[in-house]
C-alpha positions in Angstrom: 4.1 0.6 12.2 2.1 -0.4 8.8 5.4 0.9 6.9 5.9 -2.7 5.4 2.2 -2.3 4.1 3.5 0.5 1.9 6.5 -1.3 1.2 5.0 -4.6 0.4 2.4 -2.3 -2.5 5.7 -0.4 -3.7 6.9 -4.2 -4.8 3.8 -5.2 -5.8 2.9 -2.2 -8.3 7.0 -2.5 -9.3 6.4 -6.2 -9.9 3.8 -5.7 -12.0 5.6 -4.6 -14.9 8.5 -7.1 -15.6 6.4 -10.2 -16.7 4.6 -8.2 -19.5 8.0 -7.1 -20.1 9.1 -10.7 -19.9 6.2 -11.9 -22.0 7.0 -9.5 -24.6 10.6 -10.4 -24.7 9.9 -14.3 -25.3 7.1 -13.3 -28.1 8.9 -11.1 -30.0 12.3 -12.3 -29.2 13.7 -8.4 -29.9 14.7 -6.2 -26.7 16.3 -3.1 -28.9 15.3 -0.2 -26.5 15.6 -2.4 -23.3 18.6 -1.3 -21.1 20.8 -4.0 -19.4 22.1 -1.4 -16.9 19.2 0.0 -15.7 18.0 -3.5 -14.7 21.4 -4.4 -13.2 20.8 -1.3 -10.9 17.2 -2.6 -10.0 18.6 -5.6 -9.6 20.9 -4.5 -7.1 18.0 -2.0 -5.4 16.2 -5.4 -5.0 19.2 -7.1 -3.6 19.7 -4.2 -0.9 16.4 -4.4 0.2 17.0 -8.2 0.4 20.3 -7.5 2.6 18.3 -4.9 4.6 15.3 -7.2 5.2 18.0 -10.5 6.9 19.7 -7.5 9.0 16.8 -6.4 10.1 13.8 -8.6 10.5 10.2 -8.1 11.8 10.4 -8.6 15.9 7.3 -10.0 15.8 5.6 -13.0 13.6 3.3 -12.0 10.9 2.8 -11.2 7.4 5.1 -8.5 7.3 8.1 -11.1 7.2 7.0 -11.9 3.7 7.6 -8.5 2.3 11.3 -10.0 2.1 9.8 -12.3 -0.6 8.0 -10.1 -2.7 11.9 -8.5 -2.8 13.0 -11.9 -4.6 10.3 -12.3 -6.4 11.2 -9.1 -7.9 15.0 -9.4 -8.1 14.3 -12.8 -9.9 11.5 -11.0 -12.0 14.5 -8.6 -13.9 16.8 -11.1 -13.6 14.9 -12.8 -15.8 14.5 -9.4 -18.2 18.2 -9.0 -18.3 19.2 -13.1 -19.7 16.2 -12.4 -22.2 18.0 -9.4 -23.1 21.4 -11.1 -23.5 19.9 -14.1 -25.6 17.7 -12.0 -27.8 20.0 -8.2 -28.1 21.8 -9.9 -31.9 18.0 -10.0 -32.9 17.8 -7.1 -35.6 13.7 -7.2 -36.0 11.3 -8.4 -33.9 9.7 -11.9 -34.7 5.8 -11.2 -35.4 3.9 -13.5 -33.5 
C-alpha cells in the first residue's frame, strides 16, 4: 500500500547524486573515471520503471501518480551525465576552476 512512498525516496536519494556529478562535470570539464555504460544501464533502469509506471498506473488519484516523474527526472538527470561525458572524455586534465 505505501510501496510507492519507498519507491518515490529510492529516486529521490538516487537523484541526489547526478547534479553534483553534473556540476562537477561542467566545472572541471574532465570526466576520466566516469563510465558511459554504467549510466546507459541506469538509464535504461530509469526507462523501465517509466514503462512499468504507463502499464500500470495508480487506480486511484493522488500523489503516488507523481512517483512516475521523479523516474524522468532521474532518467533526464544521467542523461544529462552521459552528453557531459561525451563532450568533455578528449579532455586530458581537468580545468581548475
Amino acid at each position: 500500500m505505501t510501496g510507492w512512498l519507498f519507491e518515490a525516496l529510492m529516486l529521490l536519494a538516487f537523484g541526489c547524486s547526478w547534479p553534483a556529478s553534473i556540476a562537477k562535470s561542467l566545472r572541471t570539464r574532465f570526466v576520466r573515471g566516469k563510465s558511459p555504460a554504467f549510466m546507459i544501464i541506469v538509464i535504461s533502469g530509469y526507462a523501465c520503471g517509466i514503462v512499468h509506471k504507463l502499464l500500470n498506473p495508480p487506480t486511484e488519484p493522488g500523489i503516488e501518480q507523481y512517483v512516475l516523474w521523479l523516474y524522468v527526472m532521474d532518467l533526464l538527470l544521467v542523461s544529462t551525465d552521459l552528453t557531459l561525458y561525451f563532450l568533455f572524455r578528449k579532455n586530458d586534465a581537468p580545468r581548475v576552476a
